[in-house]
C-alpha positions in Angstrom: 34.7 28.3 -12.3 32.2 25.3 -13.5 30.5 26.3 -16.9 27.0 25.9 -16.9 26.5 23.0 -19.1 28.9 21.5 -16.0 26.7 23.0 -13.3 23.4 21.5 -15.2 24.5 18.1 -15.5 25.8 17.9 -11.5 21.9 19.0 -11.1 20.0 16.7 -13.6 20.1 13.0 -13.5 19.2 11.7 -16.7 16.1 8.7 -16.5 17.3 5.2 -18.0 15.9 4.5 -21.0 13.5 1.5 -22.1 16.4 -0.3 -23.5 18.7 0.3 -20.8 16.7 -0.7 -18.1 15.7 -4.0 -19.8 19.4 -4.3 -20.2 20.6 -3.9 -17.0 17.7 -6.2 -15.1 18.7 -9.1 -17.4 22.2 -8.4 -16.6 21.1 -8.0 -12.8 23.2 -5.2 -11.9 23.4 -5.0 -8.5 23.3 -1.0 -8.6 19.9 -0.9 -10.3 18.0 -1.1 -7.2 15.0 1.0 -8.2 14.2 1.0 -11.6 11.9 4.0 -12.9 10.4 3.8 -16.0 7.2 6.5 -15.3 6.1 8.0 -18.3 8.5 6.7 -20.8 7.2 7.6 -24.7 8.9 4.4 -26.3 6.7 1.8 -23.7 3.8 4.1 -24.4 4.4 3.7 -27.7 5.5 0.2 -28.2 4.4 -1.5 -24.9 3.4 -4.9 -26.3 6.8 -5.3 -27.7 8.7 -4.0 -24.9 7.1 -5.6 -21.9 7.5 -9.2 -22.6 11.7 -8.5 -22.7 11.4 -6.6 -19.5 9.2 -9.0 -18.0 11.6 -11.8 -19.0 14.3 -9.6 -17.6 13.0 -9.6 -14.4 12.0 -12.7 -13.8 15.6 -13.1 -13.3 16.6 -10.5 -11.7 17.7 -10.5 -8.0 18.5 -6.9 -7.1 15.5 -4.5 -8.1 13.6 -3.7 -5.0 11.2 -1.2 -7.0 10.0 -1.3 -10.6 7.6 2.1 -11.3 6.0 1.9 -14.9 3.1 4.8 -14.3 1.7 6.1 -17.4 3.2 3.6 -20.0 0.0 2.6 -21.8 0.0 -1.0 -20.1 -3.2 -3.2 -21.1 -4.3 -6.2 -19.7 -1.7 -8.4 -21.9 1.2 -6.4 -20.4 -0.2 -7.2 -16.9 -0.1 -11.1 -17.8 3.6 -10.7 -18.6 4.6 -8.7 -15.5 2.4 -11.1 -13.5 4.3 -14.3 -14.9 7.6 -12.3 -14.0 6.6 -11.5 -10.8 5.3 -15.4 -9.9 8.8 -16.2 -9.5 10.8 -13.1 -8.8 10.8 -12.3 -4.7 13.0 -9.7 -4.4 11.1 -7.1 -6.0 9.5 -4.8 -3.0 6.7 -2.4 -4.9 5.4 -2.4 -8.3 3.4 0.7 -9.6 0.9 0.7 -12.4 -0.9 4.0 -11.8 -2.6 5.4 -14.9 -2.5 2.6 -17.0 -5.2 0.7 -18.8 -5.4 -2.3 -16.3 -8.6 -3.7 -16.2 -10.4 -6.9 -14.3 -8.6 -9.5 -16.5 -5.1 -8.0 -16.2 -5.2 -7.7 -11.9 -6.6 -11.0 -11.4 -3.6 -12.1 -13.6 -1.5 -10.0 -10.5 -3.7 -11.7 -8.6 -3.0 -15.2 -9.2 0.9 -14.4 -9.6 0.9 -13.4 -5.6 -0.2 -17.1 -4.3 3.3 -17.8 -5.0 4.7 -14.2 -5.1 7.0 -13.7 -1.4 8.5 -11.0 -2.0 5.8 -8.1 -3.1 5.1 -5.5 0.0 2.9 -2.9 -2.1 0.9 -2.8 -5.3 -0.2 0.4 -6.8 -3.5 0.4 -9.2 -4.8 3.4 -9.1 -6.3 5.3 -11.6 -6.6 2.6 -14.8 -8.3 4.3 -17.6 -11.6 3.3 -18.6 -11.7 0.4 -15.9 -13.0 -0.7 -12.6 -12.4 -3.0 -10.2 -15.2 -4.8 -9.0 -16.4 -8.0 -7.2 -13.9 -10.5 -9.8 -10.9 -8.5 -9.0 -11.9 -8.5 -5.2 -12.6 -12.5 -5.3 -9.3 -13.0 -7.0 -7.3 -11.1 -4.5 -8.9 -12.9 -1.1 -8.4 -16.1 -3.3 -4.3 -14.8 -3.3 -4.5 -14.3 0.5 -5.0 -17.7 1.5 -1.4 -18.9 0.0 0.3 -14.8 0.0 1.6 -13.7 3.8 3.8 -10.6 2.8 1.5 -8.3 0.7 1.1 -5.1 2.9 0.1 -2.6 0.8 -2.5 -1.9 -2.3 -3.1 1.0 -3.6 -6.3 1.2 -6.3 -9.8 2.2 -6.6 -12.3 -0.8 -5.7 -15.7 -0.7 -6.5 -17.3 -3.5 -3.7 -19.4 -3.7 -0.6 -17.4 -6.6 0.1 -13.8 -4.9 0.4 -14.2 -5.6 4.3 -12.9 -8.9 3.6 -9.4 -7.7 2.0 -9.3 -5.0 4.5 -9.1 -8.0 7.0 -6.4 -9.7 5.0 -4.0 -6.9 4.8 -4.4 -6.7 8.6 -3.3 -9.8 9.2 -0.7 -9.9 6.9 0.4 -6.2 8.4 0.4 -8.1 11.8 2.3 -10.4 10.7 5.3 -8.3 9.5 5.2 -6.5 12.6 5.9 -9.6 14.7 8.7 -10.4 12.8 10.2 -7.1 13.0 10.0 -7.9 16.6 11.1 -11.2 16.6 7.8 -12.8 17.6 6.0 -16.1 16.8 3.6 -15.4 14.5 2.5 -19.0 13.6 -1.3 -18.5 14.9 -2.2 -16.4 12.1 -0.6 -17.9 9.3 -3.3 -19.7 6.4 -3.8 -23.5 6.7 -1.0 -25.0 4.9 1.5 -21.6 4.6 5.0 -22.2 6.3 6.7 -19.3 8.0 9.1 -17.5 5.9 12.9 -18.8 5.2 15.3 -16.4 7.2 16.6 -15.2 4.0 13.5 -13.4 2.5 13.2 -11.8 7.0 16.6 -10.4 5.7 15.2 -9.3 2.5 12.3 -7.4 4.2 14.2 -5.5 6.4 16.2 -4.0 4.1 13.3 -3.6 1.2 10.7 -2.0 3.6 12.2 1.9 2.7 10.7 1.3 -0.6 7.1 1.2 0.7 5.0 3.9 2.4 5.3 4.1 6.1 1.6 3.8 6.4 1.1 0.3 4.8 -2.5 0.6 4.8 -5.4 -0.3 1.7 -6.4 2.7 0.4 -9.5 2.1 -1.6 -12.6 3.8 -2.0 -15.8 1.8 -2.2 -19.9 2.1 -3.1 -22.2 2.9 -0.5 -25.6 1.7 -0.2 -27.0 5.1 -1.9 -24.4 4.9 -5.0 -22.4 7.5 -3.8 -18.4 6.7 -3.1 -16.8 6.6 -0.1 -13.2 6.7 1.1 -12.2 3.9 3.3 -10.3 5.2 6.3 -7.4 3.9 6.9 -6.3 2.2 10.1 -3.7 3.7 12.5 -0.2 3.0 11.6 3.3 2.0 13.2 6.3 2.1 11.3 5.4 -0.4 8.4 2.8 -2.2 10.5 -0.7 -1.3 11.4 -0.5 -1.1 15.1 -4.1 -1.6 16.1 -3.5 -5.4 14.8 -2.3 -6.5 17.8 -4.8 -5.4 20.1 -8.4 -6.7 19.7 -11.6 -5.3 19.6 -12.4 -6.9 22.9 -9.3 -5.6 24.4 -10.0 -2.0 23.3 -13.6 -1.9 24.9 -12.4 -3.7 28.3 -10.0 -0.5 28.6 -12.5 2.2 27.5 -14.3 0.7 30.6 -11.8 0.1 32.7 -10.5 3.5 32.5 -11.5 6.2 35.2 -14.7 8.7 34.3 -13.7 12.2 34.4 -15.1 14.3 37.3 -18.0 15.8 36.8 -17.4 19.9 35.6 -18.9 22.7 37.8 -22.2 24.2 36.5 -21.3 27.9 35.0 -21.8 30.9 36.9 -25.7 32.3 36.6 -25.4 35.7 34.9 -26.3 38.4 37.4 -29.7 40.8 36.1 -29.6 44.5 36.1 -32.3 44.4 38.9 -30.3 42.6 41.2 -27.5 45.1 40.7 -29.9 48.2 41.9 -31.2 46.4 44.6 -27.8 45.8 46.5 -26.9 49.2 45.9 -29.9 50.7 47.2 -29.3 48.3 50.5 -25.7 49.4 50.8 -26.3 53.1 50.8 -30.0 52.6 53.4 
């Protein structure tokens, strides 16, 4: 019989350390695929420190698909480092910074590193601390979309009427992946200037998409005209594409008309009085 220390240990798998994991990216072991760092006291603790040697570590790094540092005090200075790491690093798939202290300054640094960024497929910004993300953040992030084709997936809290106008990016770019992941042209929507994507980082999608949601959709709330906050619904999904991309507005309305009215439903039968009831009784017994 297994002793229970034995039993606890086959159960519990112990989280890398700060250390470790900076250790290992520079080293870029192949078996640290996803590297979670959630909640780790020593980053909370000693952030400005640590995240300049594990944003130098994975700069280099060619094997982490997924790189989750929720809840590890990061301001906008550790944002700058991870941005300048992630300029240059296109094999990393998703990046989460929920519950940090992320404000405009540190996304639009984020921001600027996905013009060149080919490899990111979600972002996760939700809930920083004592910020919000506002008309500069949402200027900085269109600004990324005219260079950034593989961005499917944000996940934050924006505060602008304008959001519409990411909303449309992320369709595109959502489109996008799906015709690749069926093997279609998709050289009519690319930005003026943006060359397809090498075969390599194709390759490199298809095996990094299990990293991201299914539903790679914006999630966002935004400011209605009376100050109150409303959810953005999010569009229908297909696999890791939005599958109302493909079919156009136009296209949607010419079938709603096209398609056959239903027949017209009988009218309910009248309820019958007690009056009426007497009277046909009285006939059938005269």
């Amino acid at each position: 019989l297994l002793r229970l220390p034995t039993l606890l240990a086959m159960k519990i798998q112990v989280k890398l350390t700060a250390t470790a994991a900076i250790e290992r990216l520079k080293a870029d072991d192949p078996e640290l695929v996803s590297c979670d760092l959630s909640n780790n006291a020593v980053l909370q603790m000693k952030a400005s420190d640590m995240i300049p040697r594990l944003a130098d570590a994975l700069a280099g790094n060619s094997h982490c698909r997924e790189l989750n540092l929720t809840a590890c005090n990061l301001d906008d200075a550790c944002c700058e480092k991870l941005a300048a790491a992630l300029a240059g690093n296109h094999h990393l798939a998703s990046l989460v910074l929920e519950g940090n202290r992320c404000g405009n300054e540190g996304a639009t640094h984020i921001a600027s590193a996905l013009r060149t960024n080919r490899g990111l497929m979600m972002l996760n910004l939700l809930n920083q601390k004592g910020s919000r993300f506002g008309d500069s953040t949402l200027a900085a992030f269109t600004g990324a979309f005219d260079s950034n084709i593989t961005l499917l997936k944000i996940i934050w809290r924006l505060e602008s009427r304008q959001s519409f106008r990411l909303n449309k990016l992320l369709v595109r770019n959502n489109e996008i992946d799906r015709r690749i992941a069926s093997g279609r042209d998709y050289s009519d929507l690319l930005p003026e200037g943006v060359a397809p994507l090498a075969p390599a980082l194709v390759t490199r999608r298809s095996t990094a998409s299990s990293f991201i949601s299914p539903r790679a959709h914006l999630l966002q709330r935004t400011s209605s005209a009376d100050g109150a906050d409303k959810a953005a619904p999010p569009p229908p999904s297909s696999g890791a594409a939005i599958a109302s991309a493909g079919v156009s507005v136009r296209e949607r309305v010419a079938a709603r008309q096209e398609a056959p009215s239903p027949p017209p439903r009988a009218p309910p039968p009248q309820p019958t009085s007690r009056s009426s009831c007497s009277a046909r009784r009285s006939r059938s017994r005269a």
